[in-house]
Wavefront OBJ file of the C-alpha trace (Angstrom):
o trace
v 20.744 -14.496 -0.433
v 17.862 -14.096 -2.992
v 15.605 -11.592 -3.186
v 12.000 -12.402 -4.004
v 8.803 -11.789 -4.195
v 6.212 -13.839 -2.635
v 2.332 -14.456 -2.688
v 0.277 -16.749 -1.215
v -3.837 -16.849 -1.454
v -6.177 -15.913 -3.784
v -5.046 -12.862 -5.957
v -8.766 -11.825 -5.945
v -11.788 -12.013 -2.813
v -14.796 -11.365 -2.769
v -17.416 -10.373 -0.052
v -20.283 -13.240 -1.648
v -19.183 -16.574 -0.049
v -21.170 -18.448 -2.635
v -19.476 -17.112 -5.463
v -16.723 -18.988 -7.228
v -13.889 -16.750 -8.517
v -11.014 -17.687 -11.560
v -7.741 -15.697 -11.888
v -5.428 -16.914 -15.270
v -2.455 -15.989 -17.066
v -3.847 -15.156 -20.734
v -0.553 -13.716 -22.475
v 2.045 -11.460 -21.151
v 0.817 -8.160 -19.458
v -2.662 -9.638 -19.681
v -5.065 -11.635 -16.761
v -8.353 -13.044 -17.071
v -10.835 -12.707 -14.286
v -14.184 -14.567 -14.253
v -17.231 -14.506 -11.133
v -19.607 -17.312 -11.171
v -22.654 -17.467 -9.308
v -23.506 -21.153 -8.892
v -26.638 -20.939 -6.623
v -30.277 -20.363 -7.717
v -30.587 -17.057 -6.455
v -29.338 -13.772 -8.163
v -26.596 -11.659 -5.629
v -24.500 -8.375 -6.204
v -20.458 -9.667 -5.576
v -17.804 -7.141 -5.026
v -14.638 -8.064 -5.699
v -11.050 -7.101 -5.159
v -7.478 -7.634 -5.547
v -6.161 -9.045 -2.216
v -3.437 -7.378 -0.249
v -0.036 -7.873 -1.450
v -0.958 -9.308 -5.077
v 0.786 -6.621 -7.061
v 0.670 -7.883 -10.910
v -2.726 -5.950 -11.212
v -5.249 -3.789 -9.644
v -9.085 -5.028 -9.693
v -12.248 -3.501 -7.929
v -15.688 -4.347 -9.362
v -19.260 -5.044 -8.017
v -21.454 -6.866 -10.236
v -24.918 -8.182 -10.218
v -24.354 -12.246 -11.238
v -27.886 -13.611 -11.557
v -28.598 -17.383 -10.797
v -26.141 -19.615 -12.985
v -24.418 -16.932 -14.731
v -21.382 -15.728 -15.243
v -18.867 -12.576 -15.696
v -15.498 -12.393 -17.260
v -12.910 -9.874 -17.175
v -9.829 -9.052 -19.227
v -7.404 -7.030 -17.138
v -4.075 -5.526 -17.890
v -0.804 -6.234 -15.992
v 0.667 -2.780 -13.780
l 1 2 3 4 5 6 7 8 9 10 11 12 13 14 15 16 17 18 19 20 21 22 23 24 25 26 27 28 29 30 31 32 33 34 35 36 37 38 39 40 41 42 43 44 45 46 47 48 49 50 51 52 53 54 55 56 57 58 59 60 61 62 63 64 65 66 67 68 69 70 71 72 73 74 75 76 77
């Protein structure tokens, strides 16, 4: 028997259905975390580390006007 870990989803949600959300692997002990706001109207986006994704913690509301973007570095636990 194996014992393992296992994920599935989206490591981070947010509560803005129109925003689009990236989660990458940048280099050992280190993630990259980027909010996009595609529509033409500005919004405030919280977002979060989902239940059960345990590599790191992440909790951040941000205003994302029309088009823009926000990136994130964020360390490993």
């Amino acid at each position: 028997m194996v014992d393992n870990d296992l994920f599935i989803g989206h490591p981070v949600t947010c509560d803005q259905k129109d925003a689009r959300i990236l989660v990458s692997w940048v280099a050992p002990g280190q993630w990259f975390v980027e909010a996009h706001n595609p529509s033409d109207q500005p919004f405030t986006a919280r977002l979060q580390t989902s239940p059960g994704w345990t590599a790191f913690d992440f909790n951040e509301s941000v205003a994302l006007p029309a088009g823009s973007s926000k990136f994130w570095r964020v360390k490993a636990k």
